[in-house]
VOGU-3710 file (C-alpha; in Angstrom, 3 decimals, decimal comma):
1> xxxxxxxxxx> 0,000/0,000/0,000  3,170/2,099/0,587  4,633/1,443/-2,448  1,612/2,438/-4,534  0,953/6,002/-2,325  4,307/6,490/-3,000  4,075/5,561/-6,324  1,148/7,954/-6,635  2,637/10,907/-5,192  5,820/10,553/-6,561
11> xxxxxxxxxx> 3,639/11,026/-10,095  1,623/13,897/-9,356  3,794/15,868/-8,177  6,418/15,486/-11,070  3,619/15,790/-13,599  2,030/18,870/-11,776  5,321/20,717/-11,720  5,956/19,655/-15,238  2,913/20,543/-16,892  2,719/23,683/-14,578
21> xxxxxxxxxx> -0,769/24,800/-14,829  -0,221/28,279/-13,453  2,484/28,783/-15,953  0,518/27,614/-19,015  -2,826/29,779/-17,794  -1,176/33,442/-18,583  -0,397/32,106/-22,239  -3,902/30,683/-22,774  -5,044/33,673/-21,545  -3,240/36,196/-24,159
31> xxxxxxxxxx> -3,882/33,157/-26,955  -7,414/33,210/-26,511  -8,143/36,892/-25,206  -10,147/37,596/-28,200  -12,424/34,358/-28,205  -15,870/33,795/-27,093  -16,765/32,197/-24,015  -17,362/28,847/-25,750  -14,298/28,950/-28,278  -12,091/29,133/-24,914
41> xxxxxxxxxx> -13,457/26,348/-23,311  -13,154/24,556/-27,019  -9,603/25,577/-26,677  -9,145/24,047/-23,066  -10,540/20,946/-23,835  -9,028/20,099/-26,686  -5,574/21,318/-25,831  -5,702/18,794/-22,547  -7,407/15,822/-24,181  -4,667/16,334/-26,694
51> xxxxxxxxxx> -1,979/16,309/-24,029  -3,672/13,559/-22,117  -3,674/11,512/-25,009  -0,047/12,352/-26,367  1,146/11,273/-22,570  -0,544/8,238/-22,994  0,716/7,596/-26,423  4,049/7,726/-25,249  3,787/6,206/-21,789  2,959/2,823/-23,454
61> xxxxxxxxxx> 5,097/3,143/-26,754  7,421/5,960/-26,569  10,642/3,934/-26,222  9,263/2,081/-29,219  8,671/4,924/-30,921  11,891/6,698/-30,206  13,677/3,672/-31,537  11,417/3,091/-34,183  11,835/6,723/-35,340  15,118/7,260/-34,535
71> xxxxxxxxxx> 13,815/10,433/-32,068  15,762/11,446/-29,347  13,893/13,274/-26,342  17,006/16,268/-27,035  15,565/16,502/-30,764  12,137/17,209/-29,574  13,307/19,837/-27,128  15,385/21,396/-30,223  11,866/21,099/-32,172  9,766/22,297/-28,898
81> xxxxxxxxxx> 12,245/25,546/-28,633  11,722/26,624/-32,408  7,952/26,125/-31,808  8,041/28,216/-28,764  10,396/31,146/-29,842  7,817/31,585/-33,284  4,800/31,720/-30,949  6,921/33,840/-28,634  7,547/35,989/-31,280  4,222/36,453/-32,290
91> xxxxxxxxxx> 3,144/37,265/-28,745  6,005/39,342/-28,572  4,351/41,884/-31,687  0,987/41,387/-30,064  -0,311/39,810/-33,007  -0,898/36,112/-32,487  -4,422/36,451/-31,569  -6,595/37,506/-34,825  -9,805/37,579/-35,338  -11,125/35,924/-38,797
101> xxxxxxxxxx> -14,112/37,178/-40,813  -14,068/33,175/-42,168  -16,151/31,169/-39,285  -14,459/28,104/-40,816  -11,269/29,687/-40,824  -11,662/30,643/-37,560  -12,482/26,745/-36,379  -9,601/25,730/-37,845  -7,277/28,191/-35,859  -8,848/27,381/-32,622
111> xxxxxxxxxx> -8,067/23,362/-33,540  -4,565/24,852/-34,888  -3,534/26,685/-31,324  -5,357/23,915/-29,265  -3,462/21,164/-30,558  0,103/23,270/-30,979  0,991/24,748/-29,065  -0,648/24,314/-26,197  -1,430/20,841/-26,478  2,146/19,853/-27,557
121> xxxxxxxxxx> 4,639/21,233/-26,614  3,082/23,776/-23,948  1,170/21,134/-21,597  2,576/18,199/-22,965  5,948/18,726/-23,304  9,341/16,920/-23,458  9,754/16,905/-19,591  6,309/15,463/-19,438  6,715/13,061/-22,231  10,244/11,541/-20,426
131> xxxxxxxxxx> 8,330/11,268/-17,011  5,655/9,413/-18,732  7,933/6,920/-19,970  10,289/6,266/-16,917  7,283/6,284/-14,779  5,530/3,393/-16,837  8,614/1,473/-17,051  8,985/1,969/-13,107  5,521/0,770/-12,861  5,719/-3,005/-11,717
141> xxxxxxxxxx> 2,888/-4,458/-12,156  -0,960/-3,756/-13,690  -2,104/-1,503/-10,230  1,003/0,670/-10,762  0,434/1,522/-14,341  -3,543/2,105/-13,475  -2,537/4,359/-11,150  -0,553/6,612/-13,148  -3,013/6,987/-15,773  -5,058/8,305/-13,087
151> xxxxxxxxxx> -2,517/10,790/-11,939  -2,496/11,725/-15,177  -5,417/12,386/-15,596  -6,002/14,225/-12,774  -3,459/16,509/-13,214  -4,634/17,419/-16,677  -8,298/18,196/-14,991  -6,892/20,419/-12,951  -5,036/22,090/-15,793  -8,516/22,290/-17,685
161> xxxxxxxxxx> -10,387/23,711/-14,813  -7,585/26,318/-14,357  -7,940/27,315/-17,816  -11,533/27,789/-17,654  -11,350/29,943/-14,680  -8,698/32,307/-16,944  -11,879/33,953/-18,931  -12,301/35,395/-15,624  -8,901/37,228/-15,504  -9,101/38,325/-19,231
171> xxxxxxxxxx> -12,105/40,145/-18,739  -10,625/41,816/-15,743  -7,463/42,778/-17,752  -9,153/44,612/-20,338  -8,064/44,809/-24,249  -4,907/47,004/-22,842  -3,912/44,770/-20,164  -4,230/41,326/-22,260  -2,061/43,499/-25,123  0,745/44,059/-22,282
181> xxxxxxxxxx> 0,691/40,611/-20,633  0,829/38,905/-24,446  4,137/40,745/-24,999  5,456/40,042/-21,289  4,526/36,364/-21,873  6,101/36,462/-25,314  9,248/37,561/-24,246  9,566/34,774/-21,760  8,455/31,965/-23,697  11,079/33,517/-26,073
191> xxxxxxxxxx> 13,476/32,818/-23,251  11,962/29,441/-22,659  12,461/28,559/-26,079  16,411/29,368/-25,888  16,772/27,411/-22,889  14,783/24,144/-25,158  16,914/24,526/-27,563  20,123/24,861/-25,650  19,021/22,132/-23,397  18,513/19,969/-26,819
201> xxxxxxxxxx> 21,487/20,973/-28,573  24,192/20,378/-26,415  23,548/16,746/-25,727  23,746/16,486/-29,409  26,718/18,519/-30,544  28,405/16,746/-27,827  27,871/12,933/-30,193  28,611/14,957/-33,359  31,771/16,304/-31,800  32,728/13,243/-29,554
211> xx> 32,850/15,993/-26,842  32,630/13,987/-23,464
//
């Protein structure tokens, strides 16, 4: 009984701090400051059943698939920091979020943004996607691996219900305030990015070069 409250804990709070639901809810907030009350909660669903479902994906095959693939978890931090520093960017000129005369358009940018890249690599993210494959190969037996699916799941309803409670704080903002906290927000993601892309990098220069 230890074993698996340790077990449990252990997951939550690596996934919580991973995923970081307080630092993803000031980005959905600028992404989606311009949506309606329904295309945010769109958003927030879709973005976490995409994560959920990514973490899955790879709890269960992502060694496979690495091999398979020939992916390394430093490539997809390289490929996570150039996502991040273009969004960044974006935020950065205050010009990410746009409203579109085109209501079909428009559904396909909301399915765009909730999938990347908030789904992947903002929620669900390299750091998340390595923890979901150690944990499941630390998982001994069939109650282990049960039980981290359910921390994962839980900590991805608590990132959707903190994301839904963000409409809140854009309507207190105003169009100014959402404007300045988009650019603040870009410039760290921006700074996120760098450190993705270091982080990715090095690892891999170091084989190229035979740098030990």
């Amino acid at each position: 009984m230890n074993d698996y409250l340790s077990f449990a804990l252990l997951g939550f709070t690596s996934f919580f701090t991973l995923v970081s639901p307080i630092g993803v809810m000031p980005v959905y907030m600028t992404m989606t400051a311009d949506f309606t009350e329904k295309e945010r909660a769109y958003t927030a669903r879709k973005a976490t059943t995409v994560a959920f479902i990514t973490m899955l994906l790879f709890a269960f095959s992502g060694q496979l698939l690495f091999k398979f693939f020939g992916i390394s978890v430093d490539a997809f931090r390289v490929v996570g920091g150039i996502i991040f520093f273009l969004v960044g960017n974006d935020m950065l000129q205050a010009r990410l979020v746009r409203t579109q005369i085109d209501p079909q358009f428009r559904k396909k940018h909301l399915t765009d943004i909730s999938i990347t890249p908030l789904g992947i690599p903002m929620i669900c993210g390299p750091g998340a996607i390595t923890n979901s494959i150690v944990l499941m190969e630390d998982a001994k037996n069939f109650e282990m691996k049960l039980i981290l699916v359910g921390v994962m799941a839980l900590v991805l309803g608590i990132m959707y219900v903190s994301l839904l409670g963000a409409s809140k704080f854009i309507k207190l903002l105003g169009e100014t305030g959402n404007t300045i906290l988009m650019r603040i927000m870009g410039l760290i993601i921006m700074v996120i990015a760098v450190e993705f892309f270091v982080s990715g990098i090095r690892p891999i220069l170091r084989e190229i070069l035979k740098i030990q």
